[in-house]
C-alpha positions in Angstrom: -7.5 23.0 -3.7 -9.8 21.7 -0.9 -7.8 20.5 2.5 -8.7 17.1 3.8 -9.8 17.3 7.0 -8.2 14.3 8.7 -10.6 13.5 10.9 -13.1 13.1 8.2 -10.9 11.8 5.6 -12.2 8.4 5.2 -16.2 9.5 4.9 -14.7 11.8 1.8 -12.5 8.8 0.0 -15.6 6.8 0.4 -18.0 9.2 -1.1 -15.4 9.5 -3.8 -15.2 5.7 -4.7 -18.7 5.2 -4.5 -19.2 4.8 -8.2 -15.6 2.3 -8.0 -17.7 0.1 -5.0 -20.7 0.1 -7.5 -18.2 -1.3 -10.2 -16.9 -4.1 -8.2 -19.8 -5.1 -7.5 -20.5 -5.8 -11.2 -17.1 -7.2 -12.3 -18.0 -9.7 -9.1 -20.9 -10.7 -11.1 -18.3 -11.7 -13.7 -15.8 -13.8 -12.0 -15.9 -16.9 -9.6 -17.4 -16.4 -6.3 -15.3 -16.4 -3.7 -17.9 -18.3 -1.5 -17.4 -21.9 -3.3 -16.0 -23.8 -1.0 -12.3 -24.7 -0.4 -12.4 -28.1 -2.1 -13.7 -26.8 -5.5 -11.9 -25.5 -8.0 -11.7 -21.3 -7.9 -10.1 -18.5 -9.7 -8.8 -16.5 -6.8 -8.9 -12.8 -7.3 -5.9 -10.6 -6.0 -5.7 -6.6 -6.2 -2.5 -4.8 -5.6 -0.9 -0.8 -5.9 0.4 0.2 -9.1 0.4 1.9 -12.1 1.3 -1.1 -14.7 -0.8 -4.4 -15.0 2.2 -7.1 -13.5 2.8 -7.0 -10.2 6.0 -6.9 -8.5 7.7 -8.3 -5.3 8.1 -11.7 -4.4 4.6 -12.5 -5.4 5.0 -11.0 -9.3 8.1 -12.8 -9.1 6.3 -16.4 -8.2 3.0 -15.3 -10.5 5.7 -14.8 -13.9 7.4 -18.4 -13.1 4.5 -20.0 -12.2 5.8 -20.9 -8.8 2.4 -19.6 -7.4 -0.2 -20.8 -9.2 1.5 -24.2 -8.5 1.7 -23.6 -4.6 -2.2 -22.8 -4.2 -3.4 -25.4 -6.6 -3.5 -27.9 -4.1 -6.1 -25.5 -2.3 -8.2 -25.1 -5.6 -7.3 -22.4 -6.9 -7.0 -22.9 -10.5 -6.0 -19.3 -11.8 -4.9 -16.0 -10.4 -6.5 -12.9 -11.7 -4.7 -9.7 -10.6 -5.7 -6.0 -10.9 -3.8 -3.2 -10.3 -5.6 0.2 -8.3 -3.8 3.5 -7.9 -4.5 3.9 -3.9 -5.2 1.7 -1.2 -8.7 3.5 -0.6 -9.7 2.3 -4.4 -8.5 -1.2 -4.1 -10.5 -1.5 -0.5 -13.5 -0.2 -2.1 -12.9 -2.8 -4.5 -12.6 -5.7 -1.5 -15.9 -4.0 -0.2 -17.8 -4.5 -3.2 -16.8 -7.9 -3.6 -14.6 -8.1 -7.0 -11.4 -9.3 -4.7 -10.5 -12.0 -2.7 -6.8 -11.0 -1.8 -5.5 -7.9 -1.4 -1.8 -5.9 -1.8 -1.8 -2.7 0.1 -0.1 -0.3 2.2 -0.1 -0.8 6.1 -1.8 3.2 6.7 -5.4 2.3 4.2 -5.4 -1.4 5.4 -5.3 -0.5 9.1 -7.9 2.6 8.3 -10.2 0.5 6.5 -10.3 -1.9 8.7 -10.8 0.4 11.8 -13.6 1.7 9.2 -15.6 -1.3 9.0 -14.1 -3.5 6.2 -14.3 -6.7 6.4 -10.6 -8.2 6.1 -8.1 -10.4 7.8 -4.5 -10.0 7.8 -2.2 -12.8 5.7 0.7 -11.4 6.5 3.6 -8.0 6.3 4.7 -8.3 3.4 7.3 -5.4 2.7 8.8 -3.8 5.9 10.8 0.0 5.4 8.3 2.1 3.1 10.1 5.1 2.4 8.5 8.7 1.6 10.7 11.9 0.2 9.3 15.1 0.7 9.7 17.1 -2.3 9.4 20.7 -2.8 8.6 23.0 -5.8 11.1 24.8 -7.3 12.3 28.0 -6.0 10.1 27.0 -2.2 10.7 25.8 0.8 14.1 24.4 1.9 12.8 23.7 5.1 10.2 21.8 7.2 10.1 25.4 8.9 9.5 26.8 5.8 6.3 25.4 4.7 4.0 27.2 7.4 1.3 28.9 5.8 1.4 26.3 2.6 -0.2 24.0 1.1 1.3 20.2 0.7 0.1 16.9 -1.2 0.3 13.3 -0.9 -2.4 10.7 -1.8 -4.8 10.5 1.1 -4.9 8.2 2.9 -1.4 5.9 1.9 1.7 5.2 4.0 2.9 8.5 2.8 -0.2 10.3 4.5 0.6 9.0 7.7 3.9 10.0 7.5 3.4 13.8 6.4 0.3 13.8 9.2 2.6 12.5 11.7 6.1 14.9 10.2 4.1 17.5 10.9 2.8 17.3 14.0 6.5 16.0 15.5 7.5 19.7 14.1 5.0 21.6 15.6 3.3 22.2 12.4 -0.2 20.9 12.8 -2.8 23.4 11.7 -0.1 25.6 10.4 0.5 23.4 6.9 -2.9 22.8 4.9 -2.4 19.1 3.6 -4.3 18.7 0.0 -5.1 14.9 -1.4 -3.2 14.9 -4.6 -3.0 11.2 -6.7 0.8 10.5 -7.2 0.6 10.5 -11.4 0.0 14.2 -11.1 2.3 15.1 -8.2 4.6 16.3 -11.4 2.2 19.1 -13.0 1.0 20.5 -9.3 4.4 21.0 -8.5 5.5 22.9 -11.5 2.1 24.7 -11.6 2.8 25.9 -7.9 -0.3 25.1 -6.8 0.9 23.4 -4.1 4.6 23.9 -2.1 6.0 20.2 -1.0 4.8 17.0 -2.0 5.2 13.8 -0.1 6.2 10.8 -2.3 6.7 7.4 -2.1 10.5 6.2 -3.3 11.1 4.5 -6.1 9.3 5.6 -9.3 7.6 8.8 -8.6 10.7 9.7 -7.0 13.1 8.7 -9.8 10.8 10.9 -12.4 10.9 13.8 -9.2 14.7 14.0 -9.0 15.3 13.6 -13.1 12.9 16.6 -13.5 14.9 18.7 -11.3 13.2 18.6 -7.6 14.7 18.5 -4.4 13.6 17.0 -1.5 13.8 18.3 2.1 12.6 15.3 4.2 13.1 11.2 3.8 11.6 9.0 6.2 14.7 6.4 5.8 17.7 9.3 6.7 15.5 11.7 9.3 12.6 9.7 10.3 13.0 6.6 10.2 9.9 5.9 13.2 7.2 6.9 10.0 9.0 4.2 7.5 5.4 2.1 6.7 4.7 -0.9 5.3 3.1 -3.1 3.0 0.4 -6.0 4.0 -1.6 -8.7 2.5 -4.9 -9.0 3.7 -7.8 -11.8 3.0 -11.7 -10.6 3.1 -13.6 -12.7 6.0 -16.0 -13.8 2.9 -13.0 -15.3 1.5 -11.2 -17.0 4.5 -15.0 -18.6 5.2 -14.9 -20.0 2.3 -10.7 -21.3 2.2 -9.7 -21.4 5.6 -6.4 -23.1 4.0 -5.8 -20.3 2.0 -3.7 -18.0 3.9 -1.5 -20.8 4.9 -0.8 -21.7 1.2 0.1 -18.2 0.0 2.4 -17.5 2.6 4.1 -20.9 2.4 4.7 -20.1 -1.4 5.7 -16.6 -0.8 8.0 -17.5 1.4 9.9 -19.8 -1.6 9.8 -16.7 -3.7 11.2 -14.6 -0.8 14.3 -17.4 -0.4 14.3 -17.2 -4.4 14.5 -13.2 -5.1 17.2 -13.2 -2.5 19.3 -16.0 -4.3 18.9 -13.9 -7.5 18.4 -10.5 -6.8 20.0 -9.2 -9.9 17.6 -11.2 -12.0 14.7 -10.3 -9.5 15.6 -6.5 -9.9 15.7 -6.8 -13.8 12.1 -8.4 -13.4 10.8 -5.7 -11.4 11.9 -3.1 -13.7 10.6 -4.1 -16.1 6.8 -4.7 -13.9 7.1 -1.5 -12.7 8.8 0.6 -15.4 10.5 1.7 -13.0 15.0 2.6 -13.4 17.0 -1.0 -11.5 18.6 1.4 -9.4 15.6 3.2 -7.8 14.2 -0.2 -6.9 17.4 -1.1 -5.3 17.0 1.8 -3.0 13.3 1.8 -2.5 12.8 -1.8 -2.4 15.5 -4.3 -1.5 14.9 -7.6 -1.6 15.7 -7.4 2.0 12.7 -5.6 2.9 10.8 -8.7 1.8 11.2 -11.3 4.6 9.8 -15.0 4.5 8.1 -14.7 8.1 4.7 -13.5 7.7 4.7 -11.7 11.2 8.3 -10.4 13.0 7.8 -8.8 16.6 9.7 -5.4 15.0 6.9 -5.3 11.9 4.4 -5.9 14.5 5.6 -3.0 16.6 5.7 -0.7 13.3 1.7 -1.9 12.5 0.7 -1.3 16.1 2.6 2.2 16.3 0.8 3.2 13.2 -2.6 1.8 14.3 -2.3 3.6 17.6 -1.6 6.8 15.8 -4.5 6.7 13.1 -7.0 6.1 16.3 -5.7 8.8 18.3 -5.6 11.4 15.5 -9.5 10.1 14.3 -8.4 8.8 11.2 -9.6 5.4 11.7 -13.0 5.5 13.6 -12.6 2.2 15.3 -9.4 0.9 17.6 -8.8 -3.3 17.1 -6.2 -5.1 18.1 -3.8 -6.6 15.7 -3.6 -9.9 17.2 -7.3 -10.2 16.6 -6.7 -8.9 12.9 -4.3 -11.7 12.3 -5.4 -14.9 10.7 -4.5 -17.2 13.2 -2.3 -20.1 11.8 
């Protein structure tokens, strides 16, 4: 396996998607444009990260009881289209090429892209606490210590890459750990082929499969580093906001209802996203709890977790460009 160099991370995932950029360009061809303007009638186009076609959180939650559809119809939107992309690098190449309006994303790809020239705003924070469990192979390290001289994955250029980037340089480890870009469906096989030593997952389903299969973990962000917990944001492309200003203001007033509504019935909430997820009730307790979904759009502590992260990804070169967040913000 090839190390990322992380200074040149970005110019790889890019090269990689090109052929994905190409094809959102054509299913663009294929749905509304996003440049009518915000008094006629639009199907609005919304991306998000997963591995099954519903989304979750309190916006899957609002899409399934049409609570959604119903709070941006008075902005023209007439239907919601969602598609689901495995990494936050895919689903930006996605917003490059034009086939999205709206995207669902972790902080670490929506800050890089942006410091990488994509043309987004930011809606608003919309999950605060990302946690990541560092997993090892079986029979290898059982310490951070441990995995000098080894090779360790994660998906590039996710919440969880941050985190592992950042782990290992708070332990003293940088340059002494190759770090390998690995996509999280086949985190599984590479560890049981040995190929690689540790893998760095995000909680919830990958880790539920990771523990039943017999893997340990030797790090998690939530119990030992709680400073490289991420986040998840919603961002808008400028294209998009041109063309509905009102937009963002809409979404986030209707997310906030379903915020109020999945903490008024969280046991229904978690039996929805279950079942959108395929994920076990009790992993998305602990991975994500309602009350990681607040109805602000901005809070000054999620600000301060963006702008840590943002600060770090410019000093280590993975993204190319510094902004500030305030700026970044849809004002409103």
């Amino acid at each position: 396996m090839r190390t990322i160099h992380r200074n040149r991370w970005w110019k790889k995932i890019a090269v990689l998607l090109l052929p994905a950029v190409i094809a959102a360009g054509g299913l663009a061809a294929c749905s509304s444009s996003s440049a009518s303007t915000s008094h006629t009638s639009y199907t609005l186009r919304v991306g998000f990260i997963g591995t099954t076609p519903d989304p979750s959180g309190p916006e899957g939650w609002a899409n399934q009881n049409g609570s959604l559809l119903k709070g941006l119809k008075g902005v023209g939107v007439q239907a919601i289209t969602w598609s689901s992309f495995k990494n936050g690098p895919d689903l930006s190449a996605a917003m490059t090429g034009g086939s999205l309006d709206i995207g669902l994303l972790g902080d670490t790809p929506a800050i890089d892209a942006k410091g990488s020239g994509v043309d987004t705003r930011l809606v608003n924070q919309d999950f605060i606490g990302l946690d990541t469990w560092l997993y090892t192979a079986k029979g290898g390290p059982t310490t951070l210590a441990g995995l000098v001289g080894k090779t360790v994955a994660t998906q590039v250029g996710s919440y969880m890459y941050r985190y592992l980037v950042e782990l290992l340089d708070q332990q003293g480890l940088t340059g002494k750990v190759k770090i390998t870009h690995i996509y999280t469906q086949d985190a599984v096989a590479s560890l049981k082929s040995g190929g690689i030593a540790a893998y760095a997952a995000p909680a919830g389903q990958l880790t539920n499969v990771l523990t039943s299969a017999g893997f340990s973990f030797i790090d998690k962000a939530s119990d030992d580093h709680k400073d490289l917990l991420g986040s998840s944001v919603t961002v808008i492309t400028s294209k998009a906001l041109a063309a509905h200003p009102v937009l963002p203001a809409a979404w986030n007033k209707a997310r906030a209802s379903a915020v109020a509504d999945i903490n008024a019935h969280a046991d229904a909430y978690y039996t929805f996203a279950s079942k959108a997820t395929q994920t076990p009730v009790p992993a998305i307790q602990q991975s994500q709890p309602v009350t990681g979904y607040l109805a602000d759009p901005f809070t000054p502590d999620g600000l301060k977790l963006l702008g840590s992260t943002k600060d770090f990804l410019v000093q280590q070169k993975l993204a190319t460009k510094d902004f500030t967040i305030s700026d970044w913000q849809v004002s409103g």
